[in-house]
Each structure stands twice: as structure tokens, then as C-alpha cells.
ROBA-583318 format. One record per atom (N, C-alpha, C): residue in one letter; y, z, x. Coordinates in steps of 0.001 Angstrom, whole numbers, padded with zeros to 6 digits, always signed. Layout:
<pts>
AYZX
...
</pts>
This chain:
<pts>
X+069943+187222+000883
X+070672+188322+001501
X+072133+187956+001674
X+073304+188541+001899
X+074208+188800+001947
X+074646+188577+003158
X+075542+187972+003627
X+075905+187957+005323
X+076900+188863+006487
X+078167+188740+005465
X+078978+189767+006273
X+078619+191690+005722
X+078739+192206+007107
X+078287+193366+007218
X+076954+194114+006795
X+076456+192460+006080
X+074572+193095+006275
X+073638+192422+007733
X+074301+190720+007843
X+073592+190517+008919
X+074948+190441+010062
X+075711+190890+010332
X+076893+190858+011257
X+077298+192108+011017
X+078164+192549+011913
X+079189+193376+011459
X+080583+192663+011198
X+081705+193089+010418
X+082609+193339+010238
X+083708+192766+010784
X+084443+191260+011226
X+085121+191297+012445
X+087302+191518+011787
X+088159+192264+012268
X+089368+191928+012120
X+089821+190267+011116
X+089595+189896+012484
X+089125+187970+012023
X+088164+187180+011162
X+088514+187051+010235
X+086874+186709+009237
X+086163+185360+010014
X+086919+184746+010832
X+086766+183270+011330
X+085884+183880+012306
X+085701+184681+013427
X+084881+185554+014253
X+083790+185929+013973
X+083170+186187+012900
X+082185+186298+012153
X+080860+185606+012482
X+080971+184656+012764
X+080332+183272+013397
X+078852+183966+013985
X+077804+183653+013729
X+076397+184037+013945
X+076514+183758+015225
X+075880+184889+016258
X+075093+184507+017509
X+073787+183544+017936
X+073769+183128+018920
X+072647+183169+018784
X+071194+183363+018509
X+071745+184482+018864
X+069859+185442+018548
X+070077+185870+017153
X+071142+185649+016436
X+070974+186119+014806
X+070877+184416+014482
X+070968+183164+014829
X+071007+181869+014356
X+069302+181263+014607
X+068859+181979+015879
X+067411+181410+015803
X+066836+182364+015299
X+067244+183734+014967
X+066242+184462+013728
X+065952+183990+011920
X+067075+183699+012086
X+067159+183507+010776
X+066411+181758+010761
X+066603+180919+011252
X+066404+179649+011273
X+064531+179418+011650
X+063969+180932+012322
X+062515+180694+012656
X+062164+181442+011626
X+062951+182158+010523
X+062071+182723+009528
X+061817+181661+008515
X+063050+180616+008202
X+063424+179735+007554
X+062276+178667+007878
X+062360+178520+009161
X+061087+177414+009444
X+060190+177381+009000
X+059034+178285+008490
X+058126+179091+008111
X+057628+177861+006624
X+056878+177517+006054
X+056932+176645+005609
X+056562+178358+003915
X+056487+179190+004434
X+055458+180327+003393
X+057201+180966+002732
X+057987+180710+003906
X+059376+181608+003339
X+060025+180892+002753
X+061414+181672+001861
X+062692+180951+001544
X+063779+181730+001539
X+064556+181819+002610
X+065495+182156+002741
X+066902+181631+002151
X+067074+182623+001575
X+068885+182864+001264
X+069397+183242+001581
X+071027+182808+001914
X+072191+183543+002201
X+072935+183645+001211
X+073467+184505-000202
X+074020+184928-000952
X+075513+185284-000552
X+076430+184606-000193
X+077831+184923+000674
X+078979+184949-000576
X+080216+185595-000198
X+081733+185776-000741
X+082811+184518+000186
X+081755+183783+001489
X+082137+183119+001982
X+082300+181962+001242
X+083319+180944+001630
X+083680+179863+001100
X+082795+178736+001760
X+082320+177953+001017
X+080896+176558+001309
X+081600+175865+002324
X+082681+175577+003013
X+083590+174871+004680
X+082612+176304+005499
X+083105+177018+005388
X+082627+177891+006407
X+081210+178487+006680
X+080420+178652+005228
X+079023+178511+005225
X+078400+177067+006129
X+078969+175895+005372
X+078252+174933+005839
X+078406+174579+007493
X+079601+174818+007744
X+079808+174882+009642
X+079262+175751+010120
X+078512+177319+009841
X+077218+178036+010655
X+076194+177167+010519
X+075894+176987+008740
X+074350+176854+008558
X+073718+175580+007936
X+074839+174933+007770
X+074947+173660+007088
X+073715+172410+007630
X+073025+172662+009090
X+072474+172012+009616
X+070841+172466+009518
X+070822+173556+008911
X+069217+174514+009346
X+068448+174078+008211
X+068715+174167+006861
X+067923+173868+005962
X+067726+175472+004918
X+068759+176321+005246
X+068503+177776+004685
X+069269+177602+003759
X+068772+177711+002669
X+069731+177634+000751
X+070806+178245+001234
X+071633+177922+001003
X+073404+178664+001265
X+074066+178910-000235
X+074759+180086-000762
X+075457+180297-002375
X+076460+180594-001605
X+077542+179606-001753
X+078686+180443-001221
X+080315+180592-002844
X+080505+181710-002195
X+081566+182123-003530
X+081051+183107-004272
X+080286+183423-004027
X+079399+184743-004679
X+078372+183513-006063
X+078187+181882-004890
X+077076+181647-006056
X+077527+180569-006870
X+079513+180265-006579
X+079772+179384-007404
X+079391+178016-006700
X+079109+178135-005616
X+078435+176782-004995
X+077178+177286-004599
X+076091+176050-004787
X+074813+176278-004430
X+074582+174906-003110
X+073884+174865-001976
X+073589+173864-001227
X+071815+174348-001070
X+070839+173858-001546
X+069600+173920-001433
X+068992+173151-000683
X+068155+173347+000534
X+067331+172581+001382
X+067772+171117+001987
X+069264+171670+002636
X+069804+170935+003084
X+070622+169312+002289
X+070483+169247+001259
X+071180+168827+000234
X+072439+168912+000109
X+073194+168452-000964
X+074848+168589-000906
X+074733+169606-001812
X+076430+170384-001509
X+076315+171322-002278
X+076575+171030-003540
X+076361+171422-004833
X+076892+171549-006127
X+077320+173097-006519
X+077989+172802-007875
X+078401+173739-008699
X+078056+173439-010333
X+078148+174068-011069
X+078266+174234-012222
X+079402+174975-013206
X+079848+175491-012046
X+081377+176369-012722
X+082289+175199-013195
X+083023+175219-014338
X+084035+174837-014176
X+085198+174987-013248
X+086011+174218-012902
X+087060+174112-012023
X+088512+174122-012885
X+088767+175142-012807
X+090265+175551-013455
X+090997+176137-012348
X+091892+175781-011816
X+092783+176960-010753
X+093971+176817-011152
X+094387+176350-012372
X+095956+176733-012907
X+096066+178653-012722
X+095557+179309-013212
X+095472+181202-013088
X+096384+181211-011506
X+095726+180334-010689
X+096031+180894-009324
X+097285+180764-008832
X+098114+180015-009457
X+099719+180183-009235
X+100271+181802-009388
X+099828+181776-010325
X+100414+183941-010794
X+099920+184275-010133
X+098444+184907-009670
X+098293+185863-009033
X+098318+185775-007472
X+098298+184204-006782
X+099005+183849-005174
X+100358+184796-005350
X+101325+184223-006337
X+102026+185126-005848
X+102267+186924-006102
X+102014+187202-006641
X+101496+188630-006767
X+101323+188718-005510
X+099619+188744-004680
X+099193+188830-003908
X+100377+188658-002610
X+101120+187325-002523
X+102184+187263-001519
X+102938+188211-001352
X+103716+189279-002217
X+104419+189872-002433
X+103946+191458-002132
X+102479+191020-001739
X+102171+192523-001186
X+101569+192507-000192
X+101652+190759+000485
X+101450+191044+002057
X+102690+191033+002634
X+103733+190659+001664
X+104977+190687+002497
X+105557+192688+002564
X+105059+193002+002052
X+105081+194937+001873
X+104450+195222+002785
X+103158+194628+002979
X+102259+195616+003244
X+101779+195091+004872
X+101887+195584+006181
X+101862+194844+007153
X+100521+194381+007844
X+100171+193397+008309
X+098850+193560+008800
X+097537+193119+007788
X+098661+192730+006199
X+097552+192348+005447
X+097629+190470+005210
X+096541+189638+004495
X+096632+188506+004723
X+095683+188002+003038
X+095734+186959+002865
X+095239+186058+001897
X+094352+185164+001995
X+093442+185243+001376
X+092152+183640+001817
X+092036+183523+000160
X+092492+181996+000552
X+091967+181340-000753
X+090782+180473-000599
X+090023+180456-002066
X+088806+179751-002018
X+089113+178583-003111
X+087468+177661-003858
X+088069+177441-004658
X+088343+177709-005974
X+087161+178828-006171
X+087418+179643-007436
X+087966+180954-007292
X+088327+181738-006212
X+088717+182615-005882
X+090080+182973-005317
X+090877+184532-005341
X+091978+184448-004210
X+091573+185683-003803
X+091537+186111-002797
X+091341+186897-001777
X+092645+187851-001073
X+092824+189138-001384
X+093936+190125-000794
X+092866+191252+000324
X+093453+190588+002044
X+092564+191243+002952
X+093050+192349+003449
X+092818+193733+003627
X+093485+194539+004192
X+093068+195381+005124
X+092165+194896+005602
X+090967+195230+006901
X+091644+195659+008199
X+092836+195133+008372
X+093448+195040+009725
X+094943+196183+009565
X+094809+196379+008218
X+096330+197360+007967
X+096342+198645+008206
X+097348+199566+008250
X+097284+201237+007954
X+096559+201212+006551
X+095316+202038+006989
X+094471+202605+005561
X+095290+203073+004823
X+095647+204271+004701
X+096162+204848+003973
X+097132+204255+003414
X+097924+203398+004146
X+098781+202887+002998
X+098698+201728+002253
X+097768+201089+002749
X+096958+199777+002250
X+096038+200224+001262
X+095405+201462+001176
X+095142+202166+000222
X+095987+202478-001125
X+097046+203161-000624
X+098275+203391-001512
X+098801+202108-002536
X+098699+200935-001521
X+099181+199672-001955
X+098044+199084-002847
X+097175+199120-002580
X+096191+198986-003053
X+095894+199310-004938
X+095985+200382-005049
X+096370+200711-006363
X+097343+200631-007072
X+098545+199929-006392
X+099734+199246-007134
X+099077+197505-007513
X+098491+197292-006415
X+097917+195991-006793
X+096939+195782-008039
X+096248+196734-007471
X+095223+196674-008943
X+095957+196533-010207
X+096563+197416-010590
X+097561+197803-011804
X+098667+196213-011835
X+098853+195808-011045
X+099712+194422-011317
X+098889+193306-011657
X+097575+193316-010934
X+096249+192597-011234
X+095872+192687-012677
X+095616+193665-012828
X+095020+193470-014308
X+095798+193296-015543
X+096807+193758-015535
X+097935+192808-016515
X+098380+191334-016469
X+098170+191069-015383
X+098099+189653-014946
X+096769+188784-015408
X+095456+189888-015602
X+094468+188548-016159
X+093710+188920-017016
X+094197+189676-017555
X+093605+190483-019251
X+093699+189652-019979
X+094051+188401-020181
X+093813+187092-021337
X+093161+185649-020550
X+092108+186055-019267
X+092112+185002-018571
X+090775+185597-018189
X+089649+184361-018089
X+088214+184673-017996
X+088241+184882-016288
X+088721+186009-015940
X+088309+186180-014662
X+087795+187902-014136
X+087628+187963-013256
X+086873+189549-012808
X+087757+189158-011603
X+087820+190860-011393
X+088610+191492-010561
X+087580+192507-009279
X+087139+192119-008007
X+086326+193085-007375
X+086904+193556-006202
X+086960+195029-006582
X+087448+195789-005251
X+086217+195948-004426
X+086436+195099-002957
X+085215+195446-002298
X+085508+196100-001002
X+085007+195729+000053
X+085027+196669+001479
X+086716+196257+001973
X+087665+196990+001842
X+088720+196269+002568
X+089607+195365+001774
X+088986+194677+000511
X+089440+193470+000065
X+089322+194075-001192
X+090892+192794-002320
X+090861+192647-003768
X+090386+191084-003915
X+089513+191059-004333
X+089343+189677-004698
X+089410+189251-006687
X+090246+188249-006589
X+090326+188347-008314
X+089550+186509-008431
X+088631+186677-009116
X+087671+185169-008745
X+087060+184882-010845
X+086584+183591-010731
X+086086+183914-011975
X+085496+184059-012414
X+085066+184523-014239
X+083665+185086-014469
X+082480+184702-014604
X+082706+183061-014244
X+081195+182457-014791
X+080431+182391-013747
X+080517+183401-012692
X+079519+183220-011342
X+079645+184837-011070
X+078418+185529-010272
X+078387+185965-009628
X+077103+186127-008958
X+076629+186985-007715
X+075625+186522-007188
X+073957+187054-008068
X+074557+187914-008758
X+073250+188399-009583
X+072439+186654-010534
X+073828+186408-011254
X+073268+184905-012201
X+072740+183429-011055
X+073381+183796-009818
X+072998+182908-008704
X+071755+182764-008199
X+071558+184732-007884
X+069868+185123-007355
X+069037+184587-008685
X+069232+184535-010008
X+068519+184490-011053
X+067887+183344-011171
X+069000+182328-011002
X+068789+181015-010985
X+067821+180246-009690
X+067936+181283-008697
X+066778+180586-007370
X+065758+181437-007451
X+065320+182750-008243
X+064434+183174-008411
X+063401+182288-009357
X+063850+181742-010440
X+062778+181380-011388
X+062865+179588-010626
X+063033+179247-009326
X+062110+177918-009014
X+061485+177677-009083
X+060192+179235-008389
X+058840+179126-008199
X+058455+180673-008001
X+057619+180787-008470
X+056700+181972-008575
X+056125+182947-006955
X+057633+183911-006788
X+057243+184325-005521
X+056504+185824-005112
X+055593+185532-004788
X+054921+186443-004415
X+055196+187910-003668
X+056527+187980-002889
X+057252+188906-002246
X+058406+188610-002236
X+059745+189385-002458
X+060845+189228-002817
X+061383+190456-002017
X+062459+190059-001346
X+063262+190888-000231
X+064795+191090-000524
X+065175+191814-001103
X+066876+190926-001186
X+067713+192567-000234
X+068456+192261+000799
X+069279+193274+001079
X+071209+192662+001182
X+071860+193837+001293
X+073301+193427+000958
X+074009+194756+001082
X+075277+194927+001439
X+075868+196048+001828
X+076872+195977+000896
X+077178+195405+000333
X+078901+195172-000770
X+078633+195455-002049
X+079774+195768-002873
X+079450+195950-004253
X+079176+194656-005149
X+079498+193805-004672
X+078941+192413-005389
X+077925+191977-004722
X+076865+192965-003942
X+075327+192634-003987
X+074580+193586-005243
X+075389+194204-005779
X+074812+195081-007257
X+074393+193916-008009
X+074782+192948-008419
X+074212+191891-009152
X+072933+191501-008400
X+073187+191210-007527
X+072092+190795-006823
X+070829+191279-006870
X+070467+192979-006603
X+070120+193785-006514
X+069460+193727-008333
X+070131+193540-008801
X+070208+193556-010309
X+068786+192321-010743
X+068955+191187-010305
X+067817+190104-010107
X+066557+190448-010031
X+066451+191201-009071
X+065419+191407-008425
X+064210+191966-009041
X+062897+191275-009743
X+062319+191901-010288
X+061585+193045-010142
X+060688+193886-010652
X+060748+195338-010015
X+059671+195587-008931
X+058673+194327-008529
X+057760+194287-007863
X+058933+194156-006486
X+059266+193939-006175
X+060771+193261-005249
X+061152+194640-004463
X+061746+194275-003652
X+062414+194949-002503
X+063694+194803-002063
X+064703+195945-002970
X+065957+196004-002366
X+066591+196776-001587
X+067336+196730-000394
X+068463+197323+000395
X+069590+197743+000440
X+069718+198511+000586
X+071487+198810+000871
X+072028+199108+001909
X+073015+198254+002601
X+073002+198538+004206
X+074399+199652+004040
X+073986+200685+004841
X+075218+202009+004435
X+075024+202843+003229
X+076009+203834+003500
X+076270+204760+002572
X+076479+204781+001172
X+077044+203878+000840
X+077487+203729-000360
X+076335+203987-001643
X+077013+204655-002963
X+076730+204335-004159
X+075490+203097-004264
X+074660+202287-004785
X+073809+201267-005077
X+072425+201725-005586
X+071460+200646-006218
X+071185+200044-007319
X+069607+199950-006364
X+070175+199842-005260
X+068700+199619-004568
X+068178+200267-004285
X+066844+199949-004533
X+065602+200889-004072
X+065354+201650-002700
X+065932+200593-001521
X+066188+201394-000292
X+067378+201453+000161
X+067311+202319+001360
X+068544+202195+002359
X+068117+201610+003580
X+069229+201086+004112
X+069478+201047+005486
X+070672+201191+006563
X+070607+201986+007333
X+071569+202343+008180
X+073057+201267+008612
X+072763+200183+009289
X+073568+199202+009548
X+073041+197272+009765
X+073813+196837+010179
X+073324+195562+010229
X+072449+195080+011650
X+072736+196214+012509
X+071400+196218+013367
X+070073+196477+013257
X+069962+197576+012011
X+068715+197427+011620
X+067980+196620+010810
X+069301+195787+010083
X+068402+194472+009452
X+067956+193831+010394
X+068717+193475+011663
X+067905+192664+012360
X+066696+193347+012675
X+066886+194254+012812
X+065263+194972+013622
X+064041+194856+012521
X+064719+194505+011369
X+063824+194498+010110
X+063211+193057+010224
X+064049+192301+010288
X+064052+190475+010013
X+063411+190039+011035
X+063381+191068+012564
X+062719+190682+013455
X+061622+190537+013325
X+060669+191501+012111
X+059231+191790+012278
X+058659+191006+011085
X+059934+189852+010905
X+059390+189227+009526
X+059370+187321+010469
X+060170+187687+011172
X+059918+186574+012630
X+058865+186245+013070
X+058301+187264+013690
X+056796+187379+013910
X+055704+187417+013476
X+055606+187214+012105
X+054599+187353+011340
X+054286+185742+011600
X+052663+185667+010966
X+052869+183944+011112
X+052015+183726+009660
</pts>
């Protein structure tokens, strides 16, 4: 599953984000379970995955997948590591938080990140589609993808995303029930994995791929709760 805005909501602050309690021993007593295997499928960077969850033993993909940490293990990758690209488009990106007020940058290590969560919509909107259009002339000869998601441009590269991630922890072992939910457009891959016996979500309104809906990230918990209790 997916973390921000499927099992949290949403914060200004991405650093705020930070699991509660009662979402840290849910997830960690489903995990316990010797019958489950829980994933977190994140856009989060593996520093900040591993300081929530780094201690529980719950598979963590962070980068949409370009890092894997399995059953408490170190993390690896398989991507290559190229970040020469990221000189051009940092600054691009700089040049339209210096426009655009209220907006900010997270870099990863295969990724750069343009946040605009905290700005005037509408014109962060507006700006928004100047960016795109400077974006993609910028990496039309360069193996990377470009995803407009909730709030955010993220321009990251192509040899990961979470669909080839879910793929790769699906065929470990032969699972008998398969759950995957996610609220973002880069849980469409994900969603995409999922074989058809399987069970997918979509938290919100949006467009998606999945078989169900669900309202918000309170009702995942109310969902995850009754998967707590099972024994």
C-alpha cells in the first residue's frame, strides 16, 4: 500500500507526516502476523521511510520502488545511479519556486521533486503548466518520466516504478490473498500488478484502475482495523 494520503492524510509539511501511534501499532500487529506481508509502496525517500519504519520488520519500497529494504535487512537497489540530468532540471525547478510563492523542492536520490501544496492554487496551477512545457524539453533525450501527481511535479527515472516494484515482491511466494490500496496516480502501476484474483483500492475520487473505491484514509484504517483482528 501506499502511505501518504492513503494511510495519513496530507500534511503542508511532508516531515509531519510521521505515523501515530495507533496507525504504527496497526500496521506493525498486522505485520506481526506470521500469515501476512505487508508493504509500504512510498514516493518517500528510504532516510525518511527507514526513521518511521526502519525498526518493525514491514518491507519498505521507497522512491516509487527504486529502493527495496525487505524484512528488516539493508536496503538495496538495482537502478542505476546517474544524477548528472539533475543539475538542469534543479535549476528549472529553482526558478519557479523563486516565481511562484509558497512553493518548495525535495530532492531524492533518483528523483527531484516541485511541491506546491502550500501555494495559491490557481496560480500554482497556472505555473504549473509552464513547468511542464519547460520539463519536457528538458528530458526528451534522457531516460526519465515526468509525474504530475497530487500537488507535485516530480521528474524521476524510468527504470523504477511502483507497478515493476509490486511485481518483483509479488512473485516471492505464492499468495493466497492480495490487497493493494493507494490514492495517487503512481499507484496505477501498482494497481496494474495486481493479479485479477487481488483486491484493489482507490482512496478518493479520482480517475483509477481499481476495482474499488474508498472514501478517505480514515477508512483505510477502519478497513486495516478488521484485518488487525483477524487471527
Amino acid at each position: 500500500m501506499d502511505y501518504d494520503g492513503t494511510l495519513i492524510k496530507f500534511h503542508k509539511r511532508p516531515q509531519k507526516a510521521e505515523p501515530d501511534d495507533e496507525l504504527y501499532s496497526l500496521l506493525t500487529g498486522i505485520n506481526s502476523n506470521d500469515k501476512n506481508k505487508l508493504v509500504i509502496v512510498s514516493s518517500r525517500d528510504r532516510k525518511t521511510l527507514e526513521s518511521w519504519f526502519g525498526k518493525t520488520g514491514i518491507c519498505l519500497a521507497a522512491e516509487h520502488g527504486a529502493w527495496i529494504k525487505e524484512d528488516g535487512n539493508v536496503w538495496k537497489t538495482k537502478v542505476s545511479f546517474d544524477d548528472k540530468w539533475k543539475k538542469e532540471i534543479l535549476g528549472i525547478f529553482k526558478s519557479y519556486v523563486d516565481r511562484t510563492p509558497k512553493t518548495f523542492i525535495e530532492e531524492k536520490d533518483f528523483s527531484l521533486v516541485w511541491h506546491y501544496r502550500n501555494a495559491d492554487r490557481d496560480f500554482a496551477l497556472m505555473r504549473l503548466e509552464e513547468l511542464k512545457c519547460d520539463i519536457i524539453s528538458a528530458v526528451e533525450n534522457l531516460n526519465l518520466g515526468i509525474i504530475d501527481g497530487d500537488k507535485l511535479l516530480e521528474v524521476k527515472s524510468m527504470n523504477t516504478d511502483k507497478g515493476k516494484v509490486s511485481s518483483i515482491l509479488l512473485n516471492r511466494a505464492n499468495y493466497d490473498f492480495i490487497l493493494s490500496i493507494g490514492d495517487d496516480v503512481t499507484d496505477e502501476d501498482m494497481f496494474d500488478a495486481v493479479p485479477n484474483f487481488g483486491y484493489t483500492i482507490k482512496v478518493g475520487k479520482k480517475n483509477s484502475k481499481a476495482r474499488y473505491r474508498i472514501k478517505s484514509y480514515k477508512e483505510v484504517i477502519e478497513l486495516l482495523k478488521l484485518f488487525g483482528d483477524s487471527k
